[in-house]
C-alpha positions in Angstrom: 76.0 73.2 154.7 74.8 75.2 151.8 71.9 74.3 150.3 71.9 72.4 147.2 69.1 72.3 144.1 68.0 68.9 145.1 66.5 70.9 148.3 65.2 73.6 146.1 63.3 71.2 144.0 62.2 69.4 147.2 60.5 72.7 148.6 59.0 73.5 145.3 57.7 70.0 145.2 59.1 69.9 141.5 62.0 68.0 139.9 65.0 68.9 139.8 65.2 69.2 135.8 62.3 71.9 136.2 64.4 74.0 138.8 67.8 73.5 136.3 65.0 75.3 133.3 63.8 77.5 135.7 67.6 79.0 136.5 68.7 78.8 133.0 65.4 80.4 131.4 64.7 77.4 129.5 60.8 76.8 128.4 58.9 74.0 129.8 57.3 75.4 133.0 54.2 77.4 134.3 54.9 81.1 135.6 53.3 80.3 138.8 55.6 77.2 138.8 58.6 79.6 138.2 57.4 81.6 140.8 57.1 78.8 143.3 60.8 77.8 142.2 61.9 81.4 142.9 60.1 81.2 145.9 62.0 78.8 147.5 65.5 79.6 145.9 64.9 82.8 148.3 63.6 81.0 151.6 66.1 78.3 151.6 69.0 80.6 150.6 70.3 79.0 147.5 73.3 80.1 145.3 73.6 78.2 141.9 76.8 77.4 141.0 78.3 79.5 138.3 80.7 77.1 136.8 78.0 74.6 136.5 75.2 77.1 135.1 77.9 78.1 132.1 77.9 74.0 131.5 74.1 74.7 130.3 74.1 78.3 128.6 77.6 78.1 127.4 78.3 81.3 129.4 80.6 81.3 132.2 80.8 85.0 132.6 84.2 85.6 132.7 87.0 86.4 130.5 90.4 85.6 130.2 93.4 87.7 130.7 97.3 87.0 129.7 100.0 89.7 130.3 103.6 89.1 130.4 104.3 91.2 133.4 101.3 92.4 135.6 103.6 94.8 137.7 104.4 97.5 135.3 102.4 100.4 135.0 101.3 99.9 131.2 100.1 96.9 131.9 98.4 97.9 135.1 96.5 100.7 132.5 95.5 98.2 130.0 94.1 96.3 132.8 92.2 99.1 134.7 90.3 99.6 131.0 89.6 95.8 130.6 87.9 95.1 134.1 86.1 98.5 134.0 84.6 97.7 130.6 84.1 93.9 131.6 82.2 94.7 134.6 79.9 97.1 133.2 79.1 94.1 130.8 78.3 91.8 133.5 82.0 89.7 133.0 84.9 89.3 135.8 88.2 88.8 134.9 90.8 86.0 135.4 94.5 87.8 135.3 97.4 85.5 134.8 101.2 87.1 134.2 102.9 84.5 131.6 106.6 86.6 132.5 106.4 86.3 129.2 107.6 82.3 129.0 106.7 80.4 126.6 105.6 77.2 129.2 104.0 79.2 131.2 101.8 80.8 129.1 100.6 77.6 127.3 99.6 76.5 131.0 97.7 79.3 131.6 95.9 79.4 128.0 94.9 75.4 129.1 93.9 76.4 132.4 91.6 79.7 131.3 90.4 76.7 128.8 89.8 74.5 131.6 87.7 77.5 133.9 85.3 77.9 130.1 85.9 81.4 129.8 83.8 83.5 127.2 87.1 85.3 125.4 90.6 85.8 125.6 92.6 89.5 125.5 96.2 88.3 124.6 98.3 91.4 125.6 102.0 92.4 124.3 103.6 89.2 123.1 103.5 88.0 119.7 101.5 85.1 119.3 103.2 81.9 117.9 102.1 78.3 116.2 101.5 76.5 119.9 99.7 79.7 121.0 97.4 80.2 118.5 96.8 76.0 118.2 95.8 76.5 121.8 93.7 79.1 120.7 92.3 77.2 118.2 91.0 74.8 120.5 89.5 76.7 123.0 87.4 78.0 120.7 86.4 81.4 122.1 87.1 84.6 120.6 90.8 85.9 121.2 91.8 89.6 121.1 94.8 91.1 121.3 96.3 94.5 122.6 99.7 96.1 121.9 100.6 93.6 119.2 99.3 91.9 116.4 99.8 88.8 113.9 100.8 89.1 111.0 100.3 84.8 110.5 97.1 84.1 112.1 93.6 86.0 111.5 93.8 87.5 115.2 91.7 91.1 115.5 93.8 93.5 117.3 93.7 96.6 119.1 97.7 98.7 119.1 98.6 102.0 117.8 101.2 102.4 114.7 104.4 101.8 116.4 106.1 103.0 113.6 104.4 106.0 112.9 104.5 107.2 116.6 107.9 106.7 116.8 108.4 108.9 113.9 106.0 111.5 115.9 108.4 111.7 118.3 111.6 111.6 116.2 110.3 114.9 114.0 109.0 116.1 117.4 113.2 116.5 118.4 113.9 117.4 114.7 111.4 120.1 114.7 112.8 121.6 117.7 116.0 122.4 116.4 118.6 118.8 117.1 120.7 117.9 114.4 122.2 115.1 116.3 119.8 112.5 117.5 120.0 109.1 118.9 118.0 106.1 120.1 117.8 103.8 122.9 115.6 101.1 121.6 113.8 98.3 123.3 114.5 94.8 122.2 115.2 95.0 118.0 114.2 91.4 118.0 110.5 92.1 119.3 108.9 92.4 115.9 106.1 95.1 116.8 107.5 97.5 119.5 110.9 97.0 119.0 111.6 96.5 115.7 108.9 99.5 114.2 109.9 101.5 116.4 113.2 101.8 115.3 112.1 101.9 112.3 109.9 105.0 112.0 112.9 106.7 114.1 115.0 105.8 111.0 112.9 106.8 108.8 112.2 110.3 110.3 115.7 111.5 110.8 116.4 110.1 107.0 113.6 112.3 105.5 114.8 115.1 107.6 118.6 114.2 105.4 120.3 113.5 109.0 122.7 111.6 109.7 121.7 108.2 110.5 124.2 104.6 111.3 123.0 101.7 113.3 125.6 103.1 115.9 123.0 105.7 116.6 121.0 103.3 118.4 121.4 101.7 121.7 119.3 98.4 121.5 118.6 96.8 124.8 116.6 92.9 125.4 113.5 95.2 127.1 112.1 98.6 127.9 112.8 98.9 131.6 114.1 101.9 133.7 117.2 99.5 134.0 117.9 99.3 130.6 117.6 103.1 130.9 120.2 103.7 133.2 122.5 101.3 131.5 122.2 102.4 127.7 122.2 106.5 127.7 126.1 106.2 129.3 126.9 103.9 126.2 125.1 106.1 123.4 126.4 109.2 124.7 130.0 107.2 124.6 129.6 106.0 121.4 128.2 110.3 120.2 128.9 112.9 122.0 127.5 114.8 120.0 124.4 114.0 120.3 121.9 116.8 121.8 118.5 115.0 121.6 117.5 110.8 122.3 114.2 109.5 121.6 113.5 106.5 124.2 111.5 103.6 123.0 109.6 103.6 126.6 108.9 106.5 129.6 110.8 103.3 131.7 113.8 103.2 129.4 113.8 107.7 129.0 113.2 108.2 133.0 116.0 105.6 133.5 118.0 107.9 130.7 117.5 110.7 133.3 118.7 109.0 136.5 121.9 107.9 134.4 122.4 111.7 133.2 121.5 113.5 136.7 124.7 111.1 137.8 126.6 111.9 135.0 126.3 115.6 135.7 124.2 115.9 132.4 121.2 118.1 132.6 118.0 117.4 131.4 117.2 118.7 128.8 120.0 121.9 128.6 122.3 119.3 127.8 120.6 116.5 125.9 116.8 116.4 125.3 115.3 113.0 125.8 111.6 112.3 124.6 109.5 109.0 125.6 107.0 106.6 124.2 104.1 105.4 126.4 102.8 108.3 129.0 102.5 106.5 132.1 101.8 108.4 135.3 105.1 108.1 136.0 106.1 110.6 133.1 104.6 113.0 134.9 106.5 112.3 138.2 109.7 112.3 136.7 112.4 115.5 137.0 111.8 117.3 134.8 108.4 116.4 133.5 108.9 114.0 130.3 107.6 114.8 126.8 106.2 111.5 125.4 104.1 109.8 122.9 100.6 108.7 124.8 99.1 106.0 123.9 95.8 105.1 124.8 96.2 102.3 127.3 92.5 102.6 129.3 90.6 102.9 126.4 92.4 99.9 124.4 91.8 97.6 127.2 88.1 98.7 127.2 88.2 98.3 123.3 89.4 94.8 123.4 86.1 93.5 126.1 83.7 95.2 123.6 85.7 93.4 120.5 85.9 89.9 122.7 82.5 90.2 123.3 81.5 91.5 119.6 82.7 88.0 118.2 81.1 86.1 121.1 77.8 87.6 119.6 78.6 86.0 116.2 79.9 89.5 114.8 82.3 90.6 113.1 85.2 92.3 114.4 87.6 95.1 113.2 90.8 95.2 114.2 91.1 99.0 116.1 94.3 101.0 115.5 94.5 103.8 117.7 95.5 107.5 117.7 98.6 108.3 119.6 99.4 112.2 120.3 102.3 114.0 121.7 102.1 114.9 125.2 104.9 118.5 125.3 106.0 118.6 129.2 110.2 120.0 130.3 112.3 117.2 129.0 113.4 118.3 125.6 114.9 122.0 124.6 113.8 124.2 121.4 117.1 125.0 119.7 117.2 128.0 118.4 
């Protein structure tokens, strides 16, 4: 049986309130009582309980986590940058995957309530009434990565989903295509769908190219699926076209797959450019020229902010620099 503070205090010869000071660094006790306290915390082999130590200082050490999907590989970037920075801080992390459901993730928000965490790091949905009550009445700081609120006073930490997007729009312009198409994400998803077509829009429009809304294939996500399904369509719909810029490096490697068994090549025959620069871009055949966004250092950004506002500090909101990562999948026309 593990020993419990009412033994600690018994082999101290002390109360029990003056071991609870003693662990908490609370005043009220003699350093050589301290001592004899620590004394027999180490003889007797006594662990305090975390959960019930955060009941005193307000500090459970942990902090939250809420993804929609914990199995793709942005999300298992963000992550690596949020437990590295945590740990460092002295913090663990509680993960939970929402799948992006609206019940589920209102659970998980009352459970992480429930366990006192010390923040939240809200990642890639957009945050709604309910949430943000729920937030309210946790009342710990909240952070969120890869989308923001345009409603509630939430910091953030994202890149300019527009503005990339045009990056890698003018990226295909500037090599030469004339004819360029889309396959979007969901148009729907306010941040990283709907931006992204727009800065794509707005690129080819400042460039005088032709644009229509048939130009872009919009899908309900950003998966290698979606991929495979949309290029056949586009390219359907426009032949012409000779260069696509894919709203994910999931959604352009799935592009690939659908043109290797189409007896398209990549990129002699249509160029495709990505958005994201997972390891997986690098894997892919050929290499795939994408927009990088800064997924480690966003997830480390977040902690620091989280823990920024747990200080009673104020904290900006972070927009980051994406850059263009050149690789094999897109052709300079001449």
């Amino acid at each position: 049986m593990n020993p419990t503070i009412q033994d600690v205090a018994k082999a101290a010869n002390v109360s029990i309130a003056t071991v609870s000071r003693v662990l908490n660094n609370q005043p009220g006790f003699s350093q050589k009582t301290k001592q004899r306290v620590l004394q027999a915390i180490e003889e007797i082999g006594y662990q305090p309980n975390a959960i019930a130590r955060g009941l005193v200082n307000r500090n459970s050490g942990t902090i939250g986590v809420l993804f929609p999907s914990v199995s793709g590989l942005l999300s298992s970037e963000v992550l690596h940058g949020i437990e590295a920075r945590a740990n460092e801080e002295g913090y663990s992390v509680i993960v939970c995957n929402t799948a992006a459901d609206h019940e589920k993730t209102l659970k998980y928000i009352q459970l992480l309530s429930e366990k006192r965490v010390d923040g939240l790091v809200f990642v890639s949905e957009e945050v709604n009434e309910e949430y943000y009550k729920a937030f309210q009445r946790m009342g710990v700081p909240v952070v969120l990565v890869l989308t923001q609120s345009y409603k509630y006073p939430l910091p953030y930490v994202k890149v300019d989903d527009s503005h990339a997007a045009y990056t890698a729009t003018n990226y295909l312009i500037e090599s030469g295509h004339e004819r360029i198409g889309m396959l979007s994400g969901n148009p729907n998803d306010l941040l990283a769908g709907r931006s992204r077509i727009e800065g794509f829009k707005r690129a080819l429009l400042e460039a005088e190219l032709p644009y229509s809304e048939s130009l872009v294939k919009k899908q309900t996500s950003f998966t290698y699926e979606d991929g495979i399904n949309s290029l056949p369509r586009l390219l359907e719909r426009h032949p012409e076209i000779t260069g696509i810029f894919a709203a994910s490096d999931e959604i352009a490697i799935g592009a690939i797959a659908a043109a290797y068994k189409l007896g398209i090549r990549i990129p002699e025959d249509v160029s495709i450019i990505g958005y994201d620069n997972l390891k997986l871009s690098e894997m892919s055949i050929p290499p795939l020229t994408t927009i990088s966004q800064p997924f480690q250092r966003m997830g480390e950004k977040a902690i620091e902010m989280v823990l920024t506002l747990k200080n009673d500090k104020q904290a900006e909101s972070s927009v980051m620099p994406h850059h263009l990562v050149e690789r094999e999948s897109v052709k300079k026309i001449k």
